[in-house]
Every structure is written in structure tokens, then in C-alpha cells.
C-alpha positions in Angstrom: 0.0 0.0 0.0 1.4 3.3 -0.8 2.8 5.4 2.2 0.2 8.4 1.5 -2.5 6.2 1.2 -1.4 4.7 4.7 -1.1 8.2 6.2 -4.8 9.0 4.6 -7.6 8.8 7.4 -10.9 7.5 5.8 -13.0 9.1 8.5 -12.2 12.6 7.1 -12.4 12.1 3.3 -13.6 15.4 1.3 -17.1 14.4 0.3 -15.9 16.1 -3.1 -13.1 16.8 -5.2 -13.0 18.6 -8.5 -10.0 18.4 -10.9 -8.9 20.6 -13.2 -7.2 18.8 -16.0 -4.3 20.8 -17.3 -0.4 20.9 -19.3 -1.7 18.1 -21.8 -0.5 20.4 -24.2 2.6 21.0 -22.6 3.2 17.3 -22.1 3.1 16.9 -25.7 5.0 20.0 -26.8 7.8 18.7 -24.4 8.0 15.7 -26.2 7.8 16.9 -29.7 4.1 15.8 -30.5 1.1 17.3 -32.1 -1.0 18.7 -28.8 -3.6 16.1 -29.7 -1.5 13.5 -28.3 -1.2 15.5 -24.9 -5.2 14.9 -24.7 -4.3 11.4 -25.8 -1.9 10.7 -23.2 -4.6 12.1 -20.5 -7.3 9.4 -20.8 -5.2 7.1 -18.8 -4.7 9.8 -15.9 -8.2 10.1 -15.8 -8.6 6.3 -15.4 -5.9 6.2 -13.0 -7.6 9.0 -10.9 -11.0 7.1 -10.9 -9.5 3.9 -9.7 -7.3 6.0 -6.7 -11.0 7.0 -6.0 -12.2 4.0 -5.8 -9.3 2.6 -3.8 -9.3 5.3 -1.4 -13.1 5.5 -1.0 -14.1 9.1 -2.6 -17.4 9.2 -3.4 -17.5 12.5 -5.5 -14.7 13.3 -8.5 -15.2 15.6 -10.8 -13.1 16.7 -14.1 -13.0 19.3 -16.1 -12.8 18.0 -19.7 -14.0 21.2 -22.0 -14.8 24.7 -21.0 -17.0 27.4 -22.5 -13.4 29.2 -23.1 -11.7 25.9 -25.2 -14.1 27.1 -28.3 -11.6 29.8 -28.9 -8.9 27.2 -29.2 -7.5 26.6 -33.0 -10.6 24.2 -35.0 -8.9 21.1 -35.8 -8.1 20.9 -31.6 -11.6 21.5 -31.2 -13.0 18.8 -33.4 -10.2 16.3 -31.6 -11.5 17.0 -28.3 -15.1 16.5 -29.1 -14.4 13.5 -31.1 -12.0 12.3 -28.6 -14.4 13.0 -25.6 -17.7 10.6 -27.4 -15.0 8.4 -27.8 -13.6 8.2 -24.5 -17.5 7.1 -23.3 -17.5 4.7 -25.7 -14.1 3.4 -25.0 -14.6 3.3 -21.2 -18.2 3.7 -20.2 -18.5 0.0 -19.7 -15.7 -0.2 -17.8 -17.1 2.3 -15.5 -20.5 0.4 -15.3 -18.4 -2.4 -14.1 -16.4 -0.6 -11.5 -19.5 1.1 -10.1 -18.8 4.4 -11.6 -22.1 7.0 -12.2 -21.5 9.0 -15.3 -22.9 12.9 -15.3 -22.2 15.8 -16.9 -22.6 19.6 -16.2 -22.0 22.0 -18.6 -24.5 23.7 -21.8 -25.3 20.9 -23.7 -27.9 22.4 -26.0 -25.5 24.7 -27.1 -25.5 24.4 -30.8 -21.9 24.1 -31.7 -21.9 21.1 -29.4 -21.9 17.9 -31.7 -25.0 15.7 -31.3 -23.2 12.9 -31.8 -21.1 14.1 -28.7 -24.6 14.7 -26.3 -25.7 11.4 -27.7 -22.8 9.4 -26.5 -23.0 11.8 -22.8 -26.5 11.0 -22.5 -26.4 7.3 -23.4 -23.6 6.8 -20.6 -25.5 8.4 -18.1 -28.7 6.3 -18.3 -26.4 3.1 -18.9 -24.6 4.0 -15.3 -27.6 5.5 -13.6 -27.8 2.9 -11.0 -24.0 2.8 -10.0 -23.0 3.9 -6.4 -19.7 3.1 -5.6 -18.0 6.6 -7.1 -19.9 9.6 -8.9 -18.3 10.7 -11.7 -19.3 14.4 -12.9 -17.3 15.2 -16.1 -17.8 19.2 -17.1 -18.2 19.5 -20.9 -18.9 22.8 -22.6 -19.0 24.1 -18.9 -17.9 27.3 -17.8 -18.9 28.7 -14.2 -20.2 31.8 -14.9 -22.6 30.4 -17.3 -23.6 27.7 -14.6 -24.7 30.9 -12.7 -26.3 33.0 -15.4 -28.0 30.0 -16.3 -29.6 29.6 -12.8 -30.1 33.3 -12.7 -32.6 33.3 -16.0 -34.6 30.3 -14.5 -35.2 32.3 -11.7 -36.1 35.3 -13.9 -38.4 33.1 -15.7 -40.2 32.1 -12.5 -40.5 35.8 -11.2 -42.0 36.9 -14.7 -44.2 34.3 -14.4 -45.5 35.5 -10.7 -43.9 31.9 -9.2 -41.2 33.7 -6.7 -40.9 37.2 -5.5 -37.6 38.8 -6.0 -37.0 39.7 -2.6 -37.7 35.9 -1.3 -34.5 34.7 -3.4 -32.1 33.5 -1.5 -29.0 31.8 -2.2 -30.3 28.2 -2.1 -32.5 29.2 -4.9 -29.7 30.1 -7.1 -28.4 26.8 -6.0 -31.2 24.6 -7.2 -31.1 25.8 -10.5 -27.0 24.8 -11.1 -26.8 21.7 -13.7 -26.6 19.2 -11.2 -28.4 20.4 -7.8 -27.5 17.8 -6.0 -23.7 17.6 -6.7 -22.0 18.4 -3.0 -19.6 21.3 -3.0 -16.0 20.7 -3.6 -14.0 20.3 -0.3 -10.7 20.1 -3.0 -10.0 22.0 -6.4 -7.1 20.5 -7.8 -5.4 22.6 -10.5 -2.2 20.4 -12.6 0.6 21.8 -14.7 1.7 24.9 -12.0 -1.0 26.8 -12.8 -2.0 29.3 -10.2 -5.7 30.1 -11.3 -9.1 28.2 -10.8 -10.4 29.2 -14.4 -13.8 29.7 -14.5 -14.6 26.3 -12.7 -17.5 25.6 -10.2 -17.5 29.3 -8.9 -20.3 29.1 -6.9 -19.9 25.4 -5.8 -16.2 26.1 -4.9 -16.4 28.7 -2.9 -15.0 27.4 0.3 -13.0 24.7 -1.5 -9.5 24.0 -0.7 -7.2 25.0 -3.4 -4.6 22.5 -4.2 -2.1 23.4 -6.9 0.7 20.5 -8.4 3.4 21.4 -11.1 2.8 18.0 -12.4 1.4 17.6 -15.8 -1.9 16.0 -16.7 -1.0 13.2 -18.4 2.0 12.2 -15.9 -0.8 12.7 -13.1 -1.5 9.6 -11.0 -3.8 8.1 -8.2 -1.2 9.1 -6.0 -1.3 12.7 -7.5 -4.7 12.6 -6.0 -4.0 10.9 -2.6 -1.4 13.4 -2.2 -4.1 16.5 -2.7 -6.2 14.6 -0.4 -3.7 13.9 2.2 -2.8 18.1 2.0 -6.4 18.7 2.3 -6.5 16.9 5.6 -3.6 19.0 6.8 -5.6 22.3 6.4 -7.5 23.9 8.8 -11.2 25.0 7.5 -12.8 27.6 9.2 -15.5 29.0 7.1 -15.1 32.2 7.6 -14.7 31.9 11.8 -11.9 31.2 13.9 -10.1 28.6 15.5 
């Protein structure tokens, strides 16, 4: 058994952790490949995180696979990742089924420029995996956290103009139940690969008291250990909530 996974108590796991997949790119560029093959390399971190999951007894994961912002990127990269993504479910989401592994996904899927084919294939898995308990699995595809909230904000707008709540009587639990996936539990852990320093327009109203954990290690060289290690950090913190010790 590894050493961190030794020093990990299971009474105090986060209910949640939420990672943000990053430096496939850089992975590839370091190696003198085409990005694509950086996004290539990651599928096997992801699986690698899922089991470490599993192993360690996490009940909530989530990953950030696409945001709202990745449509800027060059359109060949964009067609790969949407490809690549249906084909990842394909690929895998039997595997998942047997391992126990619930399949969701946030983000704006009737967003035109999303591929069918891709919602399909998102869709599909989640009925397939609907009864699976052993780890949730929330992957965030065409997401971006300020549309989450804008999102929630025009349901809410919709019920006022229909006379269904007063504007006054919102509160923030109301904004809450109208986020993609109500009942996904905030993130007690944002983990951020590759060095970066920024949470990127990811689950900004869920991961508001999250725990920030930040790794230099590239996506694709990321392991289950990776994640045992943010965990074991996380239990090393201190959470206070806004009051003191």
C-alpha cells in the first residue's frame, strides 16, 4: 500500500473533489508531438484517478474535460477533443458500469456548436450508469462557471415573470437549485495540474469554500497518487469558514 495512502484517514475524506485537467499540451509539446497526443496521453490519468478513487473511498470526483473558453482554441483541436471525448464514453463507459462508476455531466449541452453525436454518447452513458454507487463521476463538458450561474439566474427570472417567486424571497439556495446538477455536494478540493495558479472559471459558486490544491505535475503524468497526495494536503488544512479557531 502506498505510504500516503497509509497516512490518509478514511473518516475525514472530502465528500468532493474537483480536478482541473491541465499541461496536456505542454506534455506533448515537451516531447515533440502534435497537442492532440497530450489529450491522448490524459485518458489514462483520468482512469488512474477514478480507480485511486475508488481505492481510497471518494465518493465524488469531478473533471474538467472542455470549457465554455476551449471554443476559442484553433478548430482542428476543437473537433479532436469532441471526437475524442464521445470516444472516450464509448471506449470506457463500460468499464465504469463495471467498477460502479455514475457518469454525469454539467455544462451547456444544448449549445448548438456542441456535436450531437457528442450529447448522444454523454447522454447514453449516463442512463447506462444510472444505478452505479460506488463513485460519482461528474465530467464538465462545454461548462464554464459563470454560465452555470447565469443559467440559474434566468430560471429564476423566468419564474418571477411568471409571478412563481418574488424577488426579494431569493435566497442563495434558490440560485443553488437551478445549477446543472443540484445535488452535486460542493468541492472540499479544487485540484489545478501543470503549475498553474488560477481556478479558471470552474465551479464558482460550488467552490467557494474549496480548498485550493495546486501541483506542477502535468496531466497526463498525473497519478492516483497525485490525487492521494491533494487529499492527504487537504486533511492538513484547517477549515474555518469564515470563523476562527
Amino acid at each position: 500500500m502506498s505510504d500516503v495512502l497509509s497516512s490518509i484517514d478514511r473518516d475525514r475524506l472530502p465528500a468532493h473533489v474537483a480536478v482541473i485537467m491541465d499541461g496536456n499540451g505542454r506534455w506533448a509539446k515537451a516531447r515533440g508531438l502534435p497537442r492532440t497526443e497530450g489529450h491522448r496521453a490524459g485518458e489514462q490519468a483520468m482512469v488512474d484517478a477514478v480507480d485511486g478513487a475508488l481505492e481510497v473511498g471518494l465518493r465524488w470526483l469531478t473533471v474538467y474535460a472542455f470549457s465554455t473558453e476551449n471554443w476559442k482554441r484553433p478548430p482542428e483541436e476543437v473537433r479532436f477533443l469532441m471526437g475524442y471525448n464521445r470516444d472516450l464514453l464509448r471506449r470506457r463507459r463500460q468499464e465504469f458500469l463495471d467498477k460502479g462508476v455514475r457518469v454525469r455531466f454539467i455544462g451547456r449541452r444544448n449549445e448548438r456548436r456542441l456535436p450531437r453525436s457528442v450529447v448522444r454518447m454523454a447522454e447514453e452513458t449516463e442512463e447506462l450508469t444510472a444505478g452505479c454507487r460506488e463513485l460519482n463521476l461528474t465530467i464538465a463538458l462545454n461548462y464554464g462557471g459563470r454560465a452555470e450561474i447565469v443559467d440559474s439566474v434566468r430560471h429564476l427570472a423566468e419564474l418571477v415573470a411568471r409571478g412563481e417567486i418574488e424577488p426579494d424571497r431569493i435566497r442563495e439556495r434558490d440560485i443553488a437549485r437551478h445549477m446543472y446538477e443540484p445535488d452535486l455536494p460542493d468541492p472540499d478540493v479544487i485540484v489545478r495540474t501543470s503549475g498553474e495558479f488560477r481556478t479558471s472559471n470552474y465551479l464558482l459558486w460550488q467552490g467557494a469554500y474549496a480548498e485550493l490544491v495546486f501541483t506542477p505535475v502535468l496531466w497526463p503524468d498525473f497519478t492516483r497518487r497525485d490525487l492521494w497526495e491533494a487529499i492527504a494536503e487537504y486533511q492538513r488544512r484547517s477549515r474555518r469558514f469564515g470563523g476562527v479557531d
